[in-house]
ZALUMVEX-702342 format. One record per residue (C-alpha): residue number from 1; residue in one letter; chain; x, y, z. Coordinates in steps of 0.1 Angstrom, whole numbers, plus 5000, padded with zeros to 4 digits. Layout:
BEGIN
+-----+----+----+------+------+------+
:   i : aa : ch :    X :    Y :    Z :
+-----+----+----+------+------+------+
: NUM :  a :  A :    X :    Y :    Z :
...
+-----+----+----+------+------+------+
END
This chain:
BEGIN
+-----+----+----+------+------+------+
:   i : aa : ch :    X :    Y :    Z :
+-----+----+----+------+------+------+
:   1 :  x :  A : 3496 : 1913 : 0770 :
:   2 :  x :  A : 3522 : 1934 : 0776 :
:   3 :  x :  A : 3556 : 1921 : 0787 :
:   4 :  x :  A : 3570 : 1949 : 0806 :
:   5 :  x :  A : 3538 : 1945 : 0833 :
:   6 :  x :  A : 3546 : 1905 : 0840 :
:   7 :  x :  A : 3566 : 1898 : 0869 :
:   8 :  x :  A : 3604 : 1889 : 0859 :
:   9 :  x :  A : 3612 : 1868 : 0887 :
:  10 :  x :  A : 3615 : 1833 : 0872 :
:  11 :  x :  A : 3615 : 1810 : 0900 :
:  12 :  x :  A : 3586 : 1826 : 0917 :
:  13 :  x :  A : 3565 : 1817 : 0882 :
:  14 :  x :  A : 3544 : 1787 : 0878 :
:  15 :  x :  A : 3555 : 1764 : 0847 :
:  16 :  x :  A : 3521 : 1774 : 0828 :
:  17 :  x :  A : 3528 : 1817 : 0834 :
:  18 :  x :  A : 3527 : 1833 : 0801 :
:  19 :  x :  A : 3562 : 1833 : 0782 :
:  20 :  x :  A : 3578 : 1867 : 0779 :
:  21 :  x :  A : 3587 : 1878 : 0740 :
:  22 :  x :  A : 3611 : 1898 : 0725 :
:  23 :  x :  A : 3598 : 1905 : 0691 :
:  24 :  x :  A : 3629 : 1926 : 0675 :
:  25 :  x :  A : 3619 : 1943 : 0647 :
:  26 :  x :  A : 3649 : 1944 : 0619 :
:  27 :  x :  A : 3646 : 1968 : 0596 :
:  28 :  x :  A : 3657 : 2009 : 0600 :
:  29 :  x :  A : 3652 : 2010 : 0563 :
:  30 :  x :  A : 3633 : 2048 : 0555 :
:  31 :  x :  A : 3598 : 2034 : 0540 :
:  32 :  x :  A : 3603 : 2000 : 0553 :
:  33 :  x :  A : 3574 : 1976 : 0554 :
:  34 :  x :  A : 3582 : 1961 : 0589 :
:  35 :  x :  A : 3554 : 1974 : 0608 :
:  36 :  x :  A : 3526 : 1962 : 0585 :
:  37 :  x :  A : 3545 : 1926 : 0588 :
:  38 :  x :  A : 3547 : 1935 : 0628 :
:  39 :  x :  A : 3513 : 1942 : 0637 :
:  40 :  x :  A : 3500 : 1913 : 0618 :
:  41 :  x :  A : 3523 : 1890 : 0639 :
:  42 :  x :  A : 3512 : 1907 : 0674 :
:  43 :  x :  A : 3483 : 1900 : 0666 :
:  44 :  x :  A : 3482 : 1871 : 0669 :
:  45 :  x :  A : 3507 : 1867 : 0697 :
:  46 :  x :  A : 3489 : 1887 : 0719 :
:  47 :  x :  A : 3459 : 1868 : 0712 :
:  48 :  x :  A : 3477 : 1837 : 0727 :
:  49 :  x :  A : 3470 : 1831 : 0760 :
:  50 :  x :  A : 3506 : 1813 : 0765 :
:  51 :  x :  A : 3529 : 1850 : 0756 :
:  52 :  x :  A : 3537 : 1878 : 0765 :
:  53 :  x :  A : 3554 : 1901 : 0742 :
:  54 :  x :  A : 3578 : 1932 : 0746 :
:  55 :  x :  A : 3585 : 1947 : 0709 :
:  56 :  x :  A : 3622 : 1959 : 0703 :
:  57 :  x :  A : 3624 : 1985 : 0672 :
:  58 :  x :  A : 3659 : 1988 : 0658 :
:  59 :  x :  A : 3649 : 2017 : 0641 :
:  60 :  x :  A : 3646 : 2031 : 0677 :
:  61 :  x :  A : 3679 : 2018 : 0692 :
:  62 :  x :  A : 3704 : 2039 : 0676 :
:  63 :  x :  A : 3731 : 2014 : 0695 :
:  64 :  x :  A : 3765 : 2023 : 0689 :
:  65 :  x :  A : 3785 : 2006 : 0658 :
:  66 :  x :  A : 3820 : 1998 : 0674 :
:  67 :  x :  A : 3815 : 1971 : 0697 :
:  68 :  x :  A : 3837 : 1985 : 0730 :
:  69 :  x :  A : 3835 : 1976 : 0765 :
:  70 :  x :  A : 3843 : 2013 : 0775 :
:  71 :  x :  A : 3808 : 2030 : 0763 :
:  72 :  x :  A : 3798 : 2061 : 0787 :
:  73 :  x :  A : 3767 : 2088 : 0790 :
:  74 :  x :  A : 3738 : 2082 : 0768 :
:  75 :  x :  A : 3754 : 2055 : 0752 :
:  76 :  x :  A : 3760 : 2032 : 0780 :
:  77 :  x :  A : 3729 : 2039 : 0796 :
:  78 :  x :  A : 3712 : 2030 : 0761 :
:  79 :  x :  A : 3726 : 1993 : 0757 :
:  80 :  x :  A : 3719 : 1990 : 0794 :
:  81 :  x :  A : 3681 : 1993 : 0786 :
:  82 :  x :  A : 3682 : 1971 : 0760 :
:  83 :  x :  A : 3702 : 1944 : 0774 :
:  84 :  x :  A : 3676 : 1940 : 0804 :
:  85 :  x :  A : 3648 : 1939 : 0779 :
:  86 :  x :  A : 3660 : 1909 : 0766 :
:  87 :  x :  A : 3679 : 1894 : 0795 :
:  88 :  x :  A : 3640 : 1892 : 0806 :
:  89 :  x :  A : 3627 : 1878 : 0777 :
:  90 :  x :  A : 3622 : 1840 : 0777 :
:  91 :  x :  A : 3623 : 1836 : 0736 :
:  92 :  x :  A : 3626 : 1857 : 0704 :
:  93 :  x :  A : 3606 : 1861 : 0673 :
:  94 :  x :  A : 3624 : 1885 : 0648 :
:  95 :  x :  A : 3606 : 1895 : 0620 :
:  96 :  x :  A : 3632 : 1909 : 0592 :
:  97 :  x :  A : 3632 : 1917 : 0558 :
:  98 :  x :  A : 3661 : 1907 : 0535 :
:  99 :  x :  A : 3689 : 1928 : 0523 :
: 100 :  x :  A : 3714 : 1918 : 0494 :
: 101 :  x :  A : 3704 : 1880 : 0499 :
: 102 :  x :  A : 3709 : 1887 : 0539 :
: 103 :  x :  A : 3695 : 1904 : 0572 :
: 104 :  x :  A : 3697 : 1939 : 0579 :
: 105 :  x :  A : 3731 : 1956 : 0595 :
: 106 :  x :  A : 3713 : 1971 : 0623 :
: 107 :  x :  A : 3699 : 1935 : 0634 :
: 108 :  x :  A : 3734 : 1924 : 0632 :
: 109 :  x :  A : 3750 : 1948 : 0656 :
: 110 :  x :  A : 3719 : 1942 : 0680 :
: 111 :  x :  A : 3726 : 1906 : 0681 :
: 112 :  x :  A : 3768 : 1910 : 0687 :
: 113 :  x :  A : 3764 : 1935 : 0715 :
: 114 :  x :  A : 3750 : 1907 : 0733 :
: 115 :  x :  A : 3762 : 1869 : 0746 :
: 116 :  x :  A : 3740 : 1853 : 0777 :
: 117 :  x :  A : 3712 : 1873 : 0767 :
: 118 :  x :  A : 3705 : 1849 : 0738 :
: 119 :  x :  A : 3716 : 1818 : 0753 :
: 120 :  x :  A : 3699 : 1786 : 0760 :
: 121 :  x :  A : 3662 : 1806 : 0747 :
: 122 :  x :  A : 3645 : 1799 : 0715 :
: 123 :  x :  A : 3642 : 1819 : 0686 :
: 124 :  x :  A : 3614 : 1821 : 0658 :
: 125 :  x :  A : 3614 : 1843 : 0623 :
: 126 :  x :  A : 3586 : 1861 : 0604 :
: 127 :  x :  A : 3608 : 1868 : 0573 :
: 128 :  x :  A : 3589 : 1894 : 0542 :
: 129 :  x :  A : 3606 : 1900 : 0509 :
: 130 :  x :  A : 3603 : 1898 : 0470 :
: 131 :  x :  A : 3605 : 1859 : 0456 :
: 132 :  x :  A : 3626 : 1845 : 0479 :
: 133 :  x :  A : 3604 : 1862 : 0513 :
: 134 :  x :  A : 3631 : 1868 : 0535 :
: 135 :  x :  A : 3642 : 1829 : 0535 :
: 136 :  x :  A : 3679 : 1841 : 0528 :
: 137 :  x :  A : 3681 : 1860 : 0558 :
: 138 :  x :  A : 3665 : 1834 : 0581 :
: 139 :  x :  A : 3690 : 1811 : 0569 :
: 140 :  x :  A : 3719 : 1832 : 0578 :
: 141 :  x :  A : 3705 : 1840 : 0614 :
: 142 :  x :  A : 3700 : 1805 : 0618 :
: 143 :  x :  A : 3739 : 1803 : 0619 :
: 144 :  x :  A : 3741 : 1835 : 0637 :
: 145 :  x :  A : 3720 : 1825 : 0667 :
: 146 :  x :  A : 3736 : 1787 : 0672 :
: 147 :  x :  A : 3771 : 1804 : 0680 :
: 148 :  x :  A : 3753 : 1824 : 0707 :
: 149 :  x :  A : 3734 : 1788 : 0716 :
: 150 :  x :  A : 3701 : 1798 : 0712 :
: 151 :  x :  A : 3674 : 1769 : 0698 :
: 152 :  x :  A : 3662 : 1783 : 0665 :
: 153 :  x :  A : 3627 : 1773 : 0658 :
: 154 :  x :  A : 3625 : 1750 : 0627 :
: 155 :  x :  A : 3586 : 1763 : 0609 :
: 156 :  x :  A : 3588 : 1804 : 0595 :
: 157 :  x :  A : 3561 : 1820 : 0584 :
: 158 :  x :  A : 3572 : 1841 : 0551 :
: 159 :  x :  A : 3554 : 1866 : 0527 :
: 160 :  x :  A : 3568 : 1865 : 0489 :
: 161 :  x :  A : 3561 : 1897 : 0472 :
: 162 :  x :  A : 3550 : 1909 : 0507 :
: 163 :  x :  A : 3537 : 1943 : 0494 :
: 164 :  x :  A : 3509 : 1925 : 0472 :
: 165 :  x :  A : 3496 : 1903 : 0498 :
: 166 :  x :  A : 3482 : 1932 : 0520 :
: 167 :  x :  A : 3459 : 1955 : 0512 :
: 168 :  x :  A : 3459 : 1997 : 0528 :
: 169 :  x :  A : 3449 : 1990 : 0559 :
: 170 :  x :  A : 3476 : 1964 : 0563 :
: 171 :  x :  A : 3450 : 1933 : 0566 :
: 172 :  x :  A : 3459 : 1902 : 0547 :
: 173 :  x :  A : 3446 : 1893 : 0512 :
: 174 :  x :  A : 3441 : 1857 : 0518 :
: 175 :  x :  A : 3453 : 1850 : 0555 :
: 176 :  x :  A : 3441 : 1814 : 0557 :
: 177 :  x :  A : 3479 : 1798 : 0550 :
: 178 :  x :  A : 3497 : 1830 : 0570 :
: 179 :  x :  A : 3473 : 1823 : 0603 :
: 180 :  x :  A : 3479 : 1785 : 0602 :
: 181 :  x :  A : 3518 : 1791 : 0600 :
: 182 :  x :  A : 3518 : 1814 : 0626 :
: 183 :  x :  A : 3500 : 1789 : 0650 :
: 184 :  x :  A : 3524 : 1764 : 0644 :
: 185 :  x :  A : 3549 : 1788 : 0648 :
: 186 :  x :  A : 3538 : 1802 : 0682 :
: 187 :  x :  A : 3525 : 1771 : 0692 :
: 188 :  x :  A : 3565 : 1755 : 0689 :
: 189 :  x :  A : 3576 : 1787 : 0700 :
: 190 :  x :  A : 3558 : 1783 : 0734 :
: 191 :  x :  A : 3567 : 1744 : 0737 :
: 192 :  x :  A : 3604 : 1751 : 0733 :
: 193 :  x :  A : 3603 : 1781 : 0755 :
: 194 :  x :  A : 3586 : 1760 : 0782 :
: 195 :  x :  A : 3611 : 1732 : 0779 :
: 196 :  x :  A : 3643 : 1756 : 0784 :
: 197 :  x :  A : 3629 : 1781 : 0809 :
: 198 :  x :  A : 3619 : 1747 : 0832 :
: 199 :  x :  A : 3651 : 1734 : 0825 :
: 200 :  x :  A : 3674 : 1761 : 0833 :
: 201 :  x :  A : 3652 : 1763 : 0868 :
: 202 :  x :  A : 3665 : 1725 : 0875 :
: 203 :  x :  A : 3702 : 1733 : 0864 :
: 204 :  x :  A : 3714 : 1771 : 0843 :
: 205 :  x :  A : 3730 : 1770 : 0814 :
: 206 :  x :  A : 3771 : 1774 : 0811 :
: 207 :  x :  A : 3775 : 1777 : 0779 :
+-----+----+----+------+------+------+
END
């Protein structure tokens, strides 16, 4: 289901209308493993009846690296497009590698050239690695996000040694522990999402 086609008029939804996610992708790394890790996630996100999902690609962003509020041409018109991406999103799943025991730059300067954008929505991580499977880096955005007032979502799903748990055609070796963390993921993902898009209908967020 894709999240661009779903209407982005909040109050005319009903409560049960599929949730609209962002699923940022972290990594701009040359080689990087991030879409084998992606398409395993959307699949099964767009296999839930309760999301909707829009995928944003760092690697594809090219945003600008000095933060200014005096951007102009290609550049301003750039951030404008991805700021309405996920102004419309009702939650977040990033799924990031990790880099020197943290998350990727790019991910980073996504994140600051925003504020309300983030606020008052939840946020879920699919997190790949060597031994420690990204955990590092969810740790660190788990900071990150509360100073922006987003709900970080409390289960992860993680692949240790991520390379070696998926075979050429990017399928997953043993996927009986990955697809039950991924429910529960999606499944708190979609409660929490619920909860804040219903409340900010009764009263928005002034954070």
């Amino acid at each position: 289901m894709d999240l661009n086609t779903m209407d982005s008029t909040a109050s005319a939804l009903p409560r049960t209308a599929p949730l609209k996610v962002a699923v940022i992708l972290a990594s701009n790394r040359e080689g990087r493993f991030a879409p084998v890790i992606a398409d395993w996630f959307l699949a099964h996100a767009d296999a839930h009846t309760a999301i909707g999902t829009d995928v944003v690609d760092v690697a594809g962003l090219d945003l600008p690296t000095a933060l200014s509020y005096r951007l102009e041409g290609d550049a301003r018109e750039l951030l404008a497009g991805v700021s309405a991406r996920l102004a419309e999103a009702d939650a977040f799943v990033v799924v990031t590698p990790e880099y020197n025991h943290s998350y990727p730059a790019p991910l980073k300067n996504l994140i600051d050239w925003h504020r309300d954008e983030w606020q008052a929505k939840p946020v879920a991580f699919v997190s790949y690695g060597g031994v420690s499977g990204g955990l590092r880096a969810v740790e660190h955005l788990r900071q990150v996000f509360a100073e922006l007032h987003s709900v970080s979502i409390r289960d992860t799903v993680s692949f240790h040694n991520a390379g070696a748990q998926f075979d050429d055609a990017g399928r997953h070796r043993d996927p009986a522990g990955p697809d039950a963390a991924v429910k529960t993921l999606l499944d708190q993902l979609v409660w929490w999402g619920r909860a804040l898009r219903d409340a900010k209908r009764v009263h928005p967020y002034g954070g």
